[in-house]
N, C-alpha and C positions, 0 to 999 in steps of 0.2 A: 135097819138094814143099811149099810154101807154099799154105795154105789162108787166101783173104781171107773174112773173117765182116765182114758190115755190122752197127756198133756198136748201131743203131736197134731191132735182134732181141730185144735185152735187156730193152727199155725194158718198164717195167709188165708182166715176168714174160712177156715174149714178144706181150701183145696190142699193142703199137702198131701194127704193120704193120698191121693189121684196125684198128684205131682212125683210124689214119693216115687213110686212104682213105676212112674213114667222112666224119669231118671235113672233108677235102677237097670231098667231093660235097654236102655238102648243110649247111658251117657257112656259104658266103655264100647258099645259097636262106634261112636260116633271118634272117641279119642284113638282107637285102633287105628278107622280110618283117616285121620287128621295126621295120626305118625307114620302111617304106611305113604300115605299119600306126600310127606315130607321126608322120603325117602332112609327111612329108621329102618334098620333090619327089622323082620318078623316078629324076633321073638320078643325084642328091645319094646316095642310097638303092645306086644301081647304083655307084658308084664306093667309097662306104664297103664295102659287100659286099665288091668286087674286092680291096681291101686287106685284108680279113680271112683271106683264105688264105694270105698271107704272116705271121700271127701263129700260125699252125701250125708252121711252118719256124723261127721264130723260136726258138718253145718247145722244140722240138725239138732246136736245135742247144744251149740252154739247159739241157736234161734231160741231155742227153750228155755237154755240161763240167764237171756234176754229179758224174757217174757215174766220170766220169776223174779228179778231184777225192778223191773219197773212196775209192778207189782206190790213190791215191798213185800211178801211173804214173808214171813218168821220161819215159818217149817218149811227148809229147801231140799229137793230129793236126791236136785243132781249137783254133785260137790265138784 
Protein backbone atom coordinates (compact mmCIF):
# COMPACT_ATOMS: atom_id res chain seq x y z
CA UNK A 1 0.00 0.00 0.00
CA UNK A 2 1.33 3.32 -1.22
CA UNK A 3 0.94 6.15 1.18
CA UNK A 4 0.68 9.74 -0.66
CA UNK A 5 2.21 12.49 1.83
CA UNK A 6 1.59 16.28 0.53
CA UNK A 7 5.18 17.69 -0.10
CA UNK A 8 3.67 21.19 1.63
CA UNK A 9 3.77 19.25 5.38
CA UNK A 10 7.46 19.65 5.31
CA UNK A 11 7.79 23.13 4.66
CA UNK A 12 9.07 25.23 7.75
CA UNK A 13 9.27 22.11 9.98
CA UNK A 14 5.58 21.28 9.48
CA UNK A 15 4.06 24.88 10.32
CA UNK A 16 3.09 25.82 6.74
CA UNK A 17 -0.24 24.27 6.62
CA UNK A 18 -1.17 26.69 9.69
CA UNK A 19 0.76 29.46 7.98
CA UNK A 20 -0.79 28.55 4.78
CA UNK A 21 -4.27 29.48 5.88
CA UNK A 22 -3.14 32.10 7.90
CA UNK A 23 -1.97 33.97 4.93
CA UNK A 24 -4.65 33.21 2.85
CA UNK A 25 -7.41 34.69 5.25
CA UNK A 26 -6.17 37.77 6.06
CA UNK A 27 -2.54 38.69 3.59
CA UNK A 28 -5.34 40.41 1.08
CA UNK A 29 -7.47 42.15 4.20
CA UNK A 30 -4.06 43.39 5.21
CA UNK A 31 -2.79 44.56 1.36
CA UNK A 32 -6.40 46.16 0.93
CA UNK A 33 -5.78 47.98 3.91
CA UNK A 34 -2.04 49.16 3.28
CA UNK A 35 -3.50 50.61 -0.39
CA UNK A 36 -6.52 52.07 0.89
CA UNK A 37 -4.74 53.45 3.58
CA UNK A 38 -2.18 54.81 0.88
CA UNK A 39 -4.85 56.57 -0.57
CA UNK A 40 -5.39 53.96 -3.90
CA UNK A 41 -9.03 54.21 -5.09
CA UNK A 42 -11.13 51.14 -3.80
CA UNK A 43 -11.42 49.23 -6.33
CA UNK A 44 -7.36 49.63 -7.48
CA UNK A 45 -6.80 48.53 -3.76
CA UNK A 46 -9.43 45.50 -4.20
CA UNK A 47 -7.90 44.15 -7.20
CA UNK A 48 -4.13 44.44 -6.15
CA UNK A 49 -5.31 42.47 -2.72
CA UNK A 50 -7.19 39.75 -5.00
CA UNK A 51 -3.62 39.14 -6.75
CA UNK A 52 -1.87 38.87 -3.69
CA UNK A 53 -3.15 35.48 -2.70
CA UNK A 54 -1.78 34.10 -5.73
CA UNK A 55 1.86 35.23 -4.34
CA UNK A 56 1.23 32.55 -1.63
CA UNK A 57 0.93 29.81 -4.16
CA UNK A 58 3.50 31.08 -5.93
CA UNK A 59 6.03 30.96 -2.98
CA UNK A 60 4.97 27.94 -2.26
CA UNK A 61 5.34 26.05 -5.26
CA UNK A 62 8.93 27.95 -5.10
CA UNK A 63 9.82 26.54 -1.49
CA UNK A 64 9.00 23.03 -2.75
CA UNK A 65 11.36 23.13 -5.84
CA UNK A 66 13.75 24.09 -3.32
CA UNK A 67 13.39 21.36 -1.19
CA UNK A 68 13.42 18.86 -4.09
CA UNK A 69 16.38 20.68 -5.33
CA UNK A 70 18.54 20.08 -2.36
CA UNK A 71 17.39 16.87 -2.10
CA UNK A 72 18.81 15.79 -5.20
CA UNK A 73 15.56 13.61 -6.13
CA UNK A 74 15.60 12.01 -9.50
CA UNK A 75 11.77 11.88 -9.76
CA UNK A 76 10.69 15.65 -9.66
CA UNK A 77 6.72 16.43 -9.60
CA UNK A 78 6.89 19.89 -9.92
CA UNK A 79 8.50 21.00 -13.32
Amino acid sequence: MMVVTDPTDDLFSGFWPVMRRFLFAFLPLWVFLIGYSAGLNVIIAAIIAGASVSLVAIYEKKKIQQEFDKTGDSNKVIK
